[in-house]
C-alpha angles and dihedrals in degrees: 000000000000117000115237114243114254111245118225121261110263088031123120116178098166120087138185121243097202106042095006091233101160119233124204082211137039084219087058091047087051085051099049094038080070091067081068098035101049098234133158110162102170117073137205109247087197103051103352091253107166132214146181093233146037096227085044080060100047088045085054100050075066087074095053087029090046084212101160102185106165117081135191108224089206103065095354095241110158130216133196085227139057088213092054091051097051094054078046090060100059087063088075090036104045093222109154098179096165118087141211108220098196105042091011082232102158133209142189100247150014110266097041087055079051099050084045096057089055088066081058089038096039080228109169102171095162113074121178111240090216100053108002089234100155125212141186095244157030105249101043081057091058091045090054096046085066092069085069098042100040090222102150095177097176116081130185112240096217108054105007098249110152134224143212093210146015114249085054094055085060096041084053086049094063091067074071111046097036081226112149102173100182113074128180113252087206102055102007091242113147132207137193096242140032100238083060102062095036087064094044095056091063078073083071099033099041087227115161104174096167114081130185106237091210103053094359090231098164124227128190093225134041099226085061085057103050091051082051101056083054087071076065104034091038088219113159101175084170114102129177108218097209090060107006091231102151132221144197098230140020107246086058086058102047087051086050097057095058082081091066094038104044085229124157114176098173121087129188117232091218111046105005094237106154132223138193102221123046087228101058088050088055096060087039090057091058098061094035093058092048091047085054098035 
């Protein structure tokens, strides 16, 4: 049999006739065709799971073998794939070859360049089949989807509270530790997660990037705006369930039912009298303090 003539390294001879992507080998072509065609012709024997390709499958046993052959000799992580491995190491390197075009914004690897350019496209491909609700991305849809199922996978090991998602399972983990790990490089004070203190330094800034679009009163977070648009829709989804009053927020709720509950959580220092709202402690403190000074 003829042996077919290597092809130089850079070259790809092989194009698509459907997208044009160029191929270095007609094996890989084949490969790729089946993005448009649909097809997965190799099978899981252990769940059904279909692929495209046979090294797409044996990547995949990994997942039921739980093989993990590729270390970083940095940290020593492993992964089940090369590729995986490569984007890990730039953790360690600080390489961000990948490139926003339109903010310049870089990243370590490929898909999470992707996902970013959605927030500049607008771009939501992954819409949920129960609400409709869209997202950027894969994985904030699955997380979603989670609202609907009430699966909550991801459980504190110290007093048993489950979570949705990951990163608020290590948020939660911090009432534990104690740990606050973002601190304000203006005052020093520290907080448990990012958003937080992003919101907190507008204290410093003045910024206020959220505007009512009825009376344009400002607000630093989202959530206070929200509340807010409630004073012109006249919306109150909160309900008690002893009297049925409503409320536009949930804090105002959660005041209310201490009427219910006898609770009164606020103590004065001075002469241990109780509240039940943080507020009316405060002015009682100021007469308090003048009759035992």
């Amino acid at each position: 049999m003829k042996r077919q003539k290597s092809i130089p390294t850079g070259e790809h001879p092989y194009r698509c006739d459907v997208c044009d992507k160029t191929f270095r080998s007609k094996s890989v072509l084949n490969i790729h065709h089946r993005v448009h065609t649909g097809g997965r012709p190799y099978r899981c024997d252990m769940c059904d799971k279909t692929f495209a390709s046979k090294s797409n499958l044996n990547v995949h046993h990994r997942v039921h073998t739980g093989e993990c052959p590729y270390r970083c000799d940095m940290c020593n992580k492993t992964f089940k794939r090369l590729g995986s491995l490569k984007v890990h190491r730039r953790v360690h390197t600080g390489e961000h070859p990948y490139r926003c075009d339109v903010c310049n914004k870089t990243f370590n690897n490929k898909t999470n360049l992707t996902i970013h350019q959605r927030v500049h496209t607008g771009e939501h491909p992954y819409r949920c089949d129960v609400c409709n609700k869209t997202f950027s991305n894969k994985t904030n849809l699955m997380v979603h989807q989670r609202v609907h199922t009430g699966e909550r996978p991801y459980r504190c090991d110290v007093c048993n509270k489950t979570f949705s998602n990951k990163p608020n399972l290590t948020v939660h983990q911090r009432v534990h530790t104690g740990e606050r790990p973002y601190r304000c490089d203006e005052c020093n004070k520290t907080f448990k997660q990012l958003e937080s203190l992003k919101v907190h330094q507008r204290v410093h800034t003045g910024e206020r990037p959220y505007r009512c679009d009825e009376c344009k009163k400002t607000f630093k977070q989202v959530e206070s705006l929200k509340v807010h648009q409630r004073v012109h829709t006249g919306e109150r989804p909160y309900r008690c369930d002893v009297c049925n009053k409503t409320f536009s927020n949930k804090t105002n709720l959660t005041i209310h039912q201490r009427v219910h509950t006898g609770e009164r959580p606020y103590c004065c220092d001075v002469c241990s009298k109780t509240f039940s709202r943080k507020d009316i402690l405060k002015r009682h403190l100021l007469s308090c303090c003048k009759q035992h000074s």
